[in-house]
C-alpha positions in Angstrom: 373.7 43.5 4.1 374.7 42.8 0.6 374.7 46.1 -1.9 372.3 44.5 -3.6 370.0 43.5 -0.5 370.5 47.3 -0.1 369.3 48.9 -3.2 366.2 47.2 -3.1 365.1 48.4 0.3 366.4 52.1 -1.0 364.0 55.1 -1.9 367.1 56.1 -4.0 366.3 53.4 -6.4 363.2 51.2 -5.9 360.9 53.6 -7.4 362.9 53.6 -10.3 363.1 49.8 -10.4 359.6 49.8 -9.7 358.6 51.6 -12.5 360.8 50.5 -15.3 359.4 46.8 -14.3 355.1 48.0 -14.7 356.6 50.0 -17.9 358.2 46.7 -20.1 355.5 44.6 -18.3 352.5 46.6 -19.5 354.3 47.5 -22.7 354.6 43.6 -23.5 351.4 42.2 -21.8 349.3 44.8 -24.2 350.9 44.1 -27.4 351.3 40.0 -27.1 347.3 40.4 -26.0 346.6 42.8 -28.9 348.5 40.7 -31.7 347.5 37.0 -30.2 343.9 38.2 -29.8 343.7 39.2 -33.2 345.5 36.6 -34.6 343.3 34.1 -32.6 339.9 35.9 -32.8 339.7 38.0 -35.9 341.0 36.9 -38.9 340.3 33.4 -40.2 343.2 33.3 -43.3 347.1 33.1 -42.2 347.7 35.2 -45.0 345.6 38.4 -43.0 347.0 36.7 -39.4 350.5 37.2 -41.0 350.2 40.6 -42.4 348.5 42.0 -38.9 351.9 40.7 -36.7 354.5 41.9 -39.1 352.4 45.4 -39.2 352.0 45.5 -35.5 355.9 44.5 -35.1 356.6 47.4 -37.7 354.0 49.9 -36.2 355.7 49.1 -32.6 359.7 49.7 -33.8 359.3 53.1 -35.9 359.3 55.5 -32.7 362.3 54.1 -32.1 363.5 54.9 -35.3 362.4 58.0 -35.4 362.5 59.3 -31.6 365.7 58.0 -30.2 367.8 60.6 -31.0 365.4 63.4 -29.4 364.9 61.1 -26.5 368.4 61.2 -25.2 368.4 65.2 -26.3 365.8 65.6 -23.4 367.2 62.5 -21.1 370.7 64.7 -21.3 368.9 68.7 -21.1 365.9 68.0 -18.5 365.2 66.5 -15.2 365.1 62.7 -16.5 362.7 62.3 -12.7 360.0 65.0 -14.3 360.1 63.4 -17.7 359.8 59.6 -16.3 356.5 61.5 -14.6 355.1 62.8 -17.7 355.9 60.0 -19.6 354.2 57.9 -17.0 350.9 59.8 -17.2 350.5 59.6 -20.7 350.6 55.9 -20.4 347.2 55.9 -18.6 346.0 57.8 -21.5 347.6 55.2 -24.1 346.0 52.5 -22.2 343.2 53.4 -21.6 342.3 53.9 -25.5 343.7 50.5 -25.9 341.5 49.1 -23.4 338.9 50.8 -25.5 340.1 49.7 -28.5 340.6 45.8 -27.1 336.9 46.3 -25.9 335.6 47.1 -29.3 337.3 44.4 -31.0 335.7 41.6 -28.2 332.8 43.3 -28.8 332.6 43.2 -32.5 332.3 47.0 -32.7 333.7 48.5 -35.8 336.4 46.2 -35.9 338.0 46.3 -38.8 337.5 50.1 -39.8 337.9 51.9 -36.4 339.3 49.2 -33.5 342.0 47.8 -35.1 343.5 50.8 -36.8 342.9 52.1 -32.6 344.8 49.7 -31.7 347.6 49.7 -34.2 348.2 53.3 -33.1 348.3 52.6 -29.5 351.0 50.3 -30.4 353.2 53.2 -31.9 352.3 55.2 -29.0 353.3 52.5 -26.0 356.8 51.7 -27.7 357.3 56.0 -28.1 356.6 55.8 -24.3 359.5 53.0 -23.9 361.5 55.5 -26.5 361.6 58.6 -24.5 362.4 56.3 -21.2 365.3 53.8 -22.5 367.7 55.9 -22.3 366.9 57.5 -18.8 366.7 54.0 -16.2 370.8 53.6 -17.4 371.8 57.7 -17.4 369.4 58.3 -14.2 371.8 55.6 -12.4 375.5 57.4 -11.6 373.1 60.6 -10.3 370.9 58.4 -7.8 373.5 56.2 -6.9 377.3 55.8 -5.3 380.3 54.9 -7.6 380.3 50.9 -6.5 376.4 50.6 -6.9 376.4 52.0 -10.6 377.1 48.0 -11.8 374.7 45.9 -9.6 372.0 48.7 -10.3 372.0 48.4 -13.7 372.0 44.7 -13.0 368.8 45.1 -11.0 367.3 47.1 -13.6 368.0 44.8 -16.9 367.1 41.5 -14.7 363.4 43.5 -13.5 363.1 44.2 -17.4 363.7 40.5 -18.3 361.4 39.3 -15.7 358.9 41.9 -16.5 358.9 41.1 -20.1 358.5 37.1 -19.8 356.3 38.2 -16.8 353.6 40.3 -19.4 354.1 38.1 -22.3 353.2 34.7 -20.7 350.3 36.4 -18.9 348.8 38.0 -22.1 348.9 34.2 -23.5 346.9 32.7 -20.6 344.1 35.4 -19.5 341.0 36.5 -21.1 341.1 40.3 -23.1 338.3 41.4 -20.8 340.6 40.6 -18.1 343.7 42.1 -19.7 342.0 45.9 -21.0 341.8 45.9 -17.2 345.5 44.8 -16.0 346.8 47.5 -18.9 345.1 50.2 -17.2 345.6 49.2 -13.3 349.3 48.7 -14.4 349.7 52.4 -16.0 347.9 53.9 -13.1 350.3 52.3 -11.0 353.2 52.6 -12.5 352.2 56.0 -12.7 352.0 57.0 -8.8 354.8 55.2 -8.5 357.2 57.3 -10.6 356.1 60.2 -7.9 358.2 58.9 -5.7 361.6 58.8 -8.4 364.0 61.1 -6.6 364.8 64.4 -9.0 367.5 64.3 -11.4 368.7 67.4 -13.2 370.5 68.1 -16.2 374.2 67.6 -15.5 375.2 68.8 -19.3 375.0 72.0 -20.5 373.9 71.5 -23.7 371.2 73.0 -24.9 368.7 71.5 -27.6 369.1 74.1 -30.9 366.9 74.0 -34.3 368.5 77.0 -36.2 366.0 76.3 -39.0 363.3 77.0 -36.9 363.7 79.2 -34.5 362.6 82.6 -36.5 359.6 80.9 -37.2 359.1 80.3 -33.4 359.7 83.5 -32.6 357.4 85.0 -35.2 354.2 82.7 -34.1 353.1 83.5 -30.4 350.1 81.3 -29.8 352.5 77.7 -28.4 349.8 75.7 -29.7 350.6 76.7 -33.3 354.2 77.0 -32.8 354.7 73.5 -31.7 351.9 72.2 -34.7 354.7 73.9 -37.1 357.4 73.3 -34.8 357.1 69.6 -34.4 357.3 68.3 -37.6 360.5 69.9 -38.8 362.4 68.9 -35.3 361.6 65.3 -36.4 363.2 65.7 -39.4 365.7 67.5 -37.8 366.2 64.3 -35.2 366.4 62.1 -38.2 369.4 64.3 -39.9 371.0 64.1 -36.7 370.3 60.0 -36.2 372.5 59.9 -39.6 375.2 61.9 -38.6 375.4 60.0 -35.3 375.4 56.9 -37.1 378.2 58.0 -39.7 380.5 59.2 -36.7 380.4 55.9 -35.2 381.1 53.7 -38.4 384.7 55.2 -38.8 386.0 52.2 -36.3 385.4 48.9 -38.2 385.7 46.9 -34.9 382.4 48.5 -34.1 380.9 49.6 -37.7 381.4 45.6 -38.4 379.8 44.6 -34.8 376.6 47.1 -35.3 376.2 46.2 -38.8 375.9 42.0 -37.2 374.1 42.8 -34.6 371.6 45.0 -36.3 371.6 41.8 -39.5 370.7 39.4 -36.3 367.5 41.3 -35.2 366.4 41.1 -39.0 366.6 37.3 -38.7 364.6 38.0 -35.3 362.3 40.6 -36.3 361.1 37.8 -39.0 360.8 34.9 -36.7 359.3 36.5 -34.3 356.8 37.7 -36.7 356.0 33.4 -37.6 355.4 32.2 -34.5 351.4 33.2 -33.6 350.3 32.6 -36.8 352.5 29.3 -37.0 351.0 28.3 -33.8 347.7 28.7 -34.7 347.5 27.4 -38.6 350.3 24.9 -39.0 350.6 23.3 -35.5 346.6 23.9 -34.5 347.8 25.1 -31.2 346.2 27.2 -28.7 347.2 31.4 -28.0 348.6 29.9 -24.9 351.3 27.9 -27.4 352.2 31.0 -28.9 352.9 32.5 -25.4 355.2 30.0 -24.7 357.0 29.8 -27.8 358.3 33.9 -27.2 359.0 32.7 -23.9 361.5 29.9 -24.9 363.0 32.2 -27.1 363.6 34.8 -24.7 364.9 32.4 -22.2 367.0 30.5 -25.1 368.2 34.2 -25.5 369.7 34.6 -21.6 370.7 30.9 -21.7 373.4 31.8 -24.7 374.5 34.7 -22.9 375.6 32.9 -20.1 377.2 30.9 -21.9 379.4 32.6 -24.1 380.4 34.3 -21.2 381.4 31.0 -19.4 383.3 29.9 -22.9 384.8 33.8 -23.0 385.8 33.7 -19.5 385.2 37.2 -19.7 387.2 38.3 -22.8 385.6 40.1 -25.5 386.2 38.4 -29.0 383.9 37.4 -31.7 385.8 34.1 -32.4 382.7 32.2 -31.8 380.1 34.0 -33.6 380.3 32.5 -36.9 380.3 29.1 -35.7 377.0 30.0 -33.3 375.2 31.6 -36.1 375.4 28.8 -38.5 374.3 26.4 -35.9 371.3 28.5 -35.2 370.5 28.6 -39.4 370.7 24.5 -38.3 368.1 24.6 -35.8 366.1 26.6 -38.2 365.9 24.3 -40.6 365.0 21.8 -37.6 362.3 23.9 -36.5 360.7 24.1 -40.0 361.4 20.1 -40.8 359.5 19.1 -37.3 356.9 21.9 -38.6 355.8 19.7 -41.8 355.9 17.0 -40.4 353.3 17.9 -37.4 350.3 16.3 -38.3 347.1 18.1 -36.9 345.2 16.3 -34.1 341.8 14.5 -35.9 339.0 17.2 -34.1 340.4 19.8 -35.7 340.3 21.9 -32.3 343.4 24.1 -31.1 345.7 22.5 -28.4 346.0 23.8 -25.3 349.5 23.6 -23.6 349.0 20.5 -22.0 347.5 18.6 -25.0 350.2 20.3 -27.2 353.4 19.2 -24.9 351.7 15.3 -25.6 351.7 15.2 -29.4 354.9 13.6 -30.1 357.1 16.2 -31.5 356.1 19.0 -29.3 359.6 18.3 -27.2 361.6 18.2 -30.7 359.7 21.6 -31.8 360.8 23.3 -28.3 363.9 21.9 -28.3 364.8 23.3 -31.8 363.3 26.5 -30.8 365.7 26.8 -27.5 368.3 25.7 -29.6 367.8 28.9 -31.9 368.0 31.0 -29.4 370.5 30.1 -27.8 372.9 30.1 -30.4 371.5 33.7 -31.2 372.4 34.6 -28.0 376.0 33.3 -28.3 376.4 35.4 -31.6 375.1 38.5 -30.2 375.8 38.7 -26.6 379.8 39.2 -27.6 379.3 42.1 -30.4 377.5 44.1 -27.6 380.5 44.2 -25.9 382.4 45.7 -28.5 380.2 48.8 -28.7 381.9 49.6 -25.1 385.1 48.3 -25.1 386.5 49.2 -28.8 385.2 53.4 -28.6 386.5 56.0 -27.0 385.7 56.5 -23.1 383.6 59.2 -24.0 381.2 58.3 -26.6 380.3 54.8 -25.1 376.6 56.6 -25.2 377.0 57.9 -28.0 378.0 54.4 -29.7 375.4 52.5 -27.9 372.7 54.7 -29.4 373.7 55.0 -32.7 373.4 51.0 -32.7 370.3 51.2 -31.4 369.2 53.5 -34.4 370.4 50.7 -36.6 368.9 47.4 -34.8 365.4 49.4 -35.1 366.0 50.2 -38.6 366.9 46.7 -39.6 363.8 45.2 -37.2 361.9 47.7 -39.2 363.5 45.9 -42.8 362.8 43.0 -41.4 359.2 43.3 -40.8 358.7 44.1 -44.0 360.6 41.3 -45.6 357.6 39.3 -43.6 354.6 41.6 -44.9 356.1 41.2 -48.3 356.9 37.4 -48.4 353.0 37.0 -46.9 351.6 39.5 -49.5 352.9 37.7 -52.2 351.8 34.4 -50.6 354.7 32.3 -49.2 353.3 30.4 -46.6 354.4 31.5 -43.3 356.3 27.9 -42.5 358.3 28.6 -46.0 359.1 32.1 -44.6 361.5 30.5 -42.1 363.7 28.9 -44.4 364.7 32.5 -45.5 365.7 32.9 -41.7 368.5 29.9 -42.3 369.1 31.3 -45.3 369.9 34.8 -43.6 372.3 33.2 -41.0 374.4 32.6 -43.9 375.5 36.3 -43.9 375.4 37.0 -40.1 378.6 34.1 -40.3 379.9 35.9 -42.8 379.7 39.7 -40.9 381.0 37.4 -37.8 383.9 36.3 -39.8 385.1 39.8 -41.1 384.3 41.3 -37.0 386.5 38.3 -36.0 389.5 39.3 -38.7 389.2 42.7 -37.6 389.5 41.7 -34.0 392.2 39.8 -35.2 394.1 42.5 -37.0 393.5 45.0 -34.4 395.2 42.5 -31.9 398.3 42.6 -34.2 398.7 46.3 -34.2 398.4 46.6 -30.7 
């Protein structure tokens, strides 16, 4: 029996798999339902369409923003199995408002004063959810599992994400809403009962979480419902101070400070595309929701094709020598994607094409093909400067590293869904918008080229 083979017919870590796969699939069937559905069914102007996905991409990166730092605090000073539980249950109660919320909107109930901002906020509270838990499936791992199981866990773990994600975001394309404020509910409940079954994990650290400022207030103030209303909002603040010191302790290498600062620049460039494509779909190239399902699916698989890859090329060293070279090429296929754009002529009813009738029209295949071909050169850019956040640190702060580049991928997603609201508020047509993608792979080259000479000049002094 292959370790593999083995792991997934273990209690020691099913449940976990189990449960991280119902977390990213409900996470990403809700929000590709919430933002298509509105995009398809609500607004009438690609201006508002526009605006609405670059808010609800903005609305759904800020907790990670602004919770990541006190979500590995308690993954590191509780028992990660008891906090996967609580986290779990509140995701029935996020759903089920969002199910309420999806219900309003169908039903043309307060739509745009109550559903919508509803929904928006269920948004921020599903990606806190996947916050507090990110760091937990990878820590929960080496306590759970034997030394020689650690690697093809993780494996199973990030391959169930993958497949969970493509898994909720092609669905949400393809079924009804009335069908899918059902499947977000079923899912949570499930996911739910089946985080019971997570073995415990204590703390294995102890460190102990500390907010000097704070604590003679807490002591003064002995109702706990008041002390946490005044407690709360200062340890937030507090998290953020201590995001910015974790970020400025990691920057002193410039191996890694150059390989966050590219990484974090390429999920700008993605934050903005990915921001296009429903309202692309549905008002340059008259296609159906469905079409907009399938274009974030070929970009997520263009994504996993790179990575392969660059590995193959690589042969398993870690350099940057190629990223400058993939970057530009993907600017390339930008500028592809946008030229086939124009030059799509809409079909003569007028109606939206479903997937079959859009895979006829005679640059559908071009479209794709330009689309897999910027993702996949993203992927052969990025997939490399992850590896440096590992390999150029010290032993112990590989964590430490990893999340202070998490902090500054969300930030810059969070820049870069702005850059969309703004270019849509002051009324660039959202095809235009991609040509400031292209123009952005410009610098990612550039940060590639200086990660590349520091890889370079590091080699040298070795």
């Amino acid at each position: 029996m292959t370790t593999t083979t083995h792991l997934m017919r273990s209690k020691r870590f099913l449940p976990l798999m189990a449960t991280q796969f119902f977390n990213a699939f409900n996470d990403n069937l809700y929000k590709t339902a919430l933002v298509l559905f509105v995009v398809y069914s609500v607004y009438n102007s690609e201006k508002h369409e526009a605006f609405f996905s670059g808010l609800a991409s903005l609305v759904f990166i800020l907790p990670f923003v602004l919770l990541s730092a006190l979500a590995g605090q308690l993954a590191d000073t509780r028992d990660k199995a008891r906090i996967i539980r609580i986290v779990k249950l509140c995701e029935i109660g996020w759903a089920s408002l969002g199910a309420a919320g999806l219900f309003m909107a169908w039903q043309g109930i307060a739509v745009h004063t109550f559903a919508i901002p509803l929904l928006l906020f269920v948004v921020f509270l599903a990606a806190a959810q996947s916050t507090f838990l990110g760091p937990i499936k990878y820590a929960i791992l080496p306590q759970h599992l034997e030394k020689d199981e650690v690697l093809p866990g993780t494996g199973l773990v990030e391959a169930g994400t993958y497949i969970a994600i493509l898994t909720g975001t092609i669905l949400a394309g393809f079924i009804y809403v009335e069908l899918a404020m059902v499947l977000i509910v079923v899912t949570a409940v499930a996911g739910y009962f089946v985080s019971r079954w997570v073995p415990d994990a204590p703390p294995q650290s102890d460190y102990e979480m500390h907010y000097p400022l704070l604590e003679p207030y807490a002591e003064k103030v002995r109702n706990p419902v008041l002390r946490w209303l005044g407690y709360a909002p200062v340890a937030i603040a507090d998290q953020a101070v201590m995001s910015w010191r974790l970020v400025r302790d990691t920057m002193h290498n410039r191996e890694i400070f150059l390989a966050i600062i590219a990484i974090s620049f390429f999920w700008t460039i993605g934050a903005v595309l990915f921001i296009q494509f429903p309202p692309l779909a549905k008002n340059q190239l008259l296609a159906s929701k469905e079409v907009a399902s399938l274009f974030l699916v070929i970009f997520s698989i263009g994504i996993a094709i790179g990575s392969v890859g660059v590995n193959a090329l690589l042969k398993g060293e870690v350099s940057a020598r190629f990223s400058p070279a993939s970057v530009v090429v993907m600017g390339v296929f930008v500028i592809g994607f946008y030229v086939v754009a124009k030059m799509w002529s809409p079909n003569a009813a007028g109606e939206l094409l479903s997937v079959g009738s859009f895979l006829m029209e005679p640059l559908a295949i071009p479209l794709l093909l330009m689309l897999l071909g910027i993702s996949t050169a993203g992927g052969f850019f990025v997939v490399p400067l992850y590896a440096f956040l590992t390999t150029r640190c010290a032993h112990d702060a590989a964590s430490r590293t990893i999340a202070a580049n998490n902090i500054v991928n969300s930030l810059s997603m969070v820049v870069g869904s702005l850059i969309a609201i703004g270019m849509t508020s002051i009324g660039i047509p959202v095809a235009e918008q991609l040509l400031l993608a292209a123009a952005m792979s410009i610098i990612s080259a550039w940060l590639g080229r200086l990660l590349f000479n520091a890889e370079r000049a590091a080699l040298a002094l070795a």
